[in-house]
N, C-alpha and C positions, 0 to 999 in steps of 0.2 A: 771615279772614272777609271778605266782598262783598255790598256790596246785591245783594239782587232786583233786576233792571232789567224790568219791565211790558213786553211786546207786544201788541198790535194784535191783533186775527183769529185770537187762539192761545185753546183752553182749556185751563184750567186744575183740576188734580187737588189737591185736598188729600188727603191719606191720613193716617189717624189707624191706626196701624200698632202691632198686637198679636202676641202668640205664635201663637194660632191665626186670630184674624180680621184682617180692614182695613175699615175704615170711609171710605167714599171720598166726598169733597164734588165734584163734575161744575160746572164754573162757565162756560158756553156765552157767546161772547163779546157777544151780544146779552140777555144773563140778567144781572138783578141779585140774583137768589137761587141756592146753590147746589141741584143735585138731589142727592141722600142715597143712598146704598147701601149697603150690605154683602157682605163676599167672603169668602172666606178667602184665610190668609195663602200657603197654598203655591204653587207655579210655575206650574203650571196653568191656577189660577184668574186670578191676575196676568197669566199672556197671553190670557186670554181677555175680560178688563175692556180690552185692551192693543185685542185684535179690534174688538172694538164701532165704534170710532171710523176711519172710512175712509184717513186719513191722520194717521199715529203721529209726523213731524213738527210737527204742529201744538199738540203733547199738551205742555203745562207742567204737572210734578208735581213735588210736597215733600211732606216728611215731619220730623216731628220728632227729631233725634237721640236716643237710648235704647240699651235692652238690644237690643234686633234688631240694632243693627250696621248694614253697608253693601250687605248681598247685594242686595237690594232696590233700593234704587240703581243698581248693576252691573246687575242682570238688566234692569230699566227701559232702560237706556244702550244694552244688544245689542241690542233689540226697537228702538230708535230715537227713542226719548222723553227728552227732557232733563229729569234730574230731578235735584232740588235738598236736601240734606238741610237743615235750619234747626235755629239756636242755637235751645233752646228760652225760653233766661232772658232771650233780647231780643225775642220776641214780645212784641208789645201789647196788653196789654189796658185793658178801658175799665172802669171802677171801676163795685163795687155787681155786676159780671159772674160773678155765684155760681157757675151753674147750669151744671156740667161733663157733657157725655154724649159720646160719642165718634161722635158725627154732628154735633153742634154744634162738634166741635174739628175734625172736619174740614171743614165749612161755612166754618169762621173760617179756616181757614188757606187753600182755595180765593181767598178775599175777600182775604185781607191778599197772598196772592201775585202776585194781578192787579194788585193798587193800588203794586205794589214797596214795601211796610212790613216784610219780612222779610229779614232777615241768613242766609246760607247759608254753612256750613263746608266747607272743603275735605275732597272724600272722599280715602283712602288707597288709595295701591293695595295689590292681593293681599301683595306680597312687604313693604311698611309694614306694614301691620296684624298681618301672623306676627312682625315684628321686635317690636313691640308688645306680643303675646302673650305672646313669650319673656321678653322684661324684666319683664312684671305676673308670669308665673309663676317665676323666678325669684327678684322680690320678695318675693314671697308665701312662698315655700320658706326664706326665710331666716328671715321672720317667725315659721312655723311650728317652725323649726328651735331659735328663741329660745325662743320663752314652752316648747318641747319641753321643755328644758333646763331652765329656773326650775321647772316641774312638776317634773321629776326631783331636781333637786337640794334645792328646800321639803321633799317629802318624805322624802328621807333625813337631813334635818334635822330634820323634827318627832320621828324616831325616836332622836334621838341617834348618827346614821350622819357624821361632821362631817369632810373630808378636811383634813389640815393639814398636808401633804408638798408643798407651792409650789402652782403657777400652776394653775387648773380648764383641763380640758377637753385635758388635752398626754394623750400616750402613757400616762404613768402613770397620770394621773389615770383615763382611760375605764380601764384595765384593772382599777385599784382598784372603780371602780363594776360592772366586767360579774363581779367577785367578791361581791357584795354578797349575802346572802343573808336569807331569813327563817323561820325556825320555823313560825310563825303563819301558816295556809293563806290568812287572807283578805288579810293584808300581801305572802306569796309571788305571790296573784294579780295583789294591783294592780303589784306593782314588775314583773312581765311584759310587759304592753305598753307601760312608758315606755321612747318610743327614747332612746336613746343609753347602755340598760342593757346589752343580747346585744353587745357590741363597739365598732366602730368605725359611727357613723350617718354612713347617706348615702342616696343618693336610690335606690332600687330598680326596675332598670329591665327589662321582660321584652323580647328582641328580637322585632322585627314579623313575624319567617318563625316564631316557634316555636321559637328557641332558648333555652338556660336563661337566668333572670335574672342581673345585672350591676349589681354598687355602683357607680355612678358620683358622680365628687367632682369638683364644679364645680373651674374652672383658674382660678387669679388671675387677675381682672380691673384692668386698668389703666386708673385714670381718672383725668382731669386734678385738679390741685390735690388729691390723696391718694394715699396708696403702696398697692403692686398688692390687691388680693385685698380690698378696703375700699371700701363704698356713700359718697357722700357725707354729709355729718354732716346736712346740709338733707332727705336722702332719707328716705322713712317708715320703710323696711326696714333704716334704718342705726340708728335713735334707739334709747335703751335707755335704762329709768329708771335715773338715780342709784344707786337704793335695790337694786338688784339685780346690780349691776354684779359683786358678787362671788357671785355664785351660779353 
């Protein structure tokens, strides 16, 4: 992270940056008040707020980090605007400041970026941000893959279904489980879509030209201070209650 460092003779854009809109605070370097706007959020409209202004060197914009990400930024940077995304938990504010509207957060942030009182994150580039991606989804897949499993396995416990031929989750075991079966239509329904009941689970992948789909099974990963194919113990997607361990 880096202070804002204030210029001379530059104005400055707050952008209060939504799914479909942006709320933009205009802060003209002889103005102690910002002007107010509204745009929306797509490409279009951003280079046309971009036009207004006869020379797009001069243009100092930020924006709050959030769910929109960094496109915004990028597309600002080709167009020739140095633009700044801000921490949002180290903006200041001044107490008793109730009163939230998305013209007044972009007003405030216009003002705190001229006066250099905001911290700015470093953006990622393209090819960081997909590395990124891949790891939260990855993460995510494991998570999903866990609590998959405690569903499957709760349930054929509440019914008296109990494996007790060694280790869960080896060869045998899924094969024992994708034999499971049930009399009762609404048990046969629900024991249907728990994965890891029809075989072996894995992540179901259809190729991008329109080929058929393909079980893909993540390859051991190797990471420092743990053996292959294991998240570290600190990681969210590594933790596992106690109490479940043998499910």
């Amino acid at each position: 992270m880096s202070s804002v460092v204030a210029e001379r003779g530059s104005i400055h854009l707050g952008l209060d940056v939504h799914k479909n809109t942006i709320s933009v605070g205009v802060l003209e370097p002889a103005e102690q008040s910002p002007r107010t706007d509204r745009i929306s959020s797509d490409e279009d409209a951003v280079r046309r707020l971009v036009a207004r202004f006869p020379d797009p060197r001069r243009l100092r914009a930020c924006y709050e980090a959030g769910p929109t990400g960094y496109e915004l930024a990028r597309l600002l940077g080709s167009l020739g605007v140095r633009c700044e995304v801000i921490a949002p938990s180290l903006i200041p504010t001044a107490p008793g400041d109730r009163v939230k509207t998305d013209k007044r957060d972009a007003a405030r942030l216009a003002r705190l970026h001229r006066a250099g009182e905001l911290v700015s994150i470093r953006v990622p580039s393209v090819a960081e941000e997909a590395v990124r991606d891949l790891c939260r989804a990855r993460a995510d897949m494991v998570i999903d893959q866990t609590r998959a499993r405690h569903r499957l396995g709760k349930f054929l416990l509440r019914h008296g279904r109990v494996w007790r031929d060694g280790q869960n989750w080896t060869l045998k075991h899924r094969a024992w489980m994708a034999a499971q079966r049930f009399d009762d239509q609404a048990l046969a329904t629900t024991l249907r879509p728990l994965p890891g009941h029809a075989g072996r689970p894995g992540v179901r992948r259809r190729n991008d030209r329109g080929g058929s789909g393909a079980v893909v099974h993540p390859r051991p990963v190797h990471r420092r201070g743990g053996p292959p194919g294991r998240l570290p113990r600190h990681h969210r997607a590594g933790r596992v209650d106690p109490g479940q361990r043998g499910l």
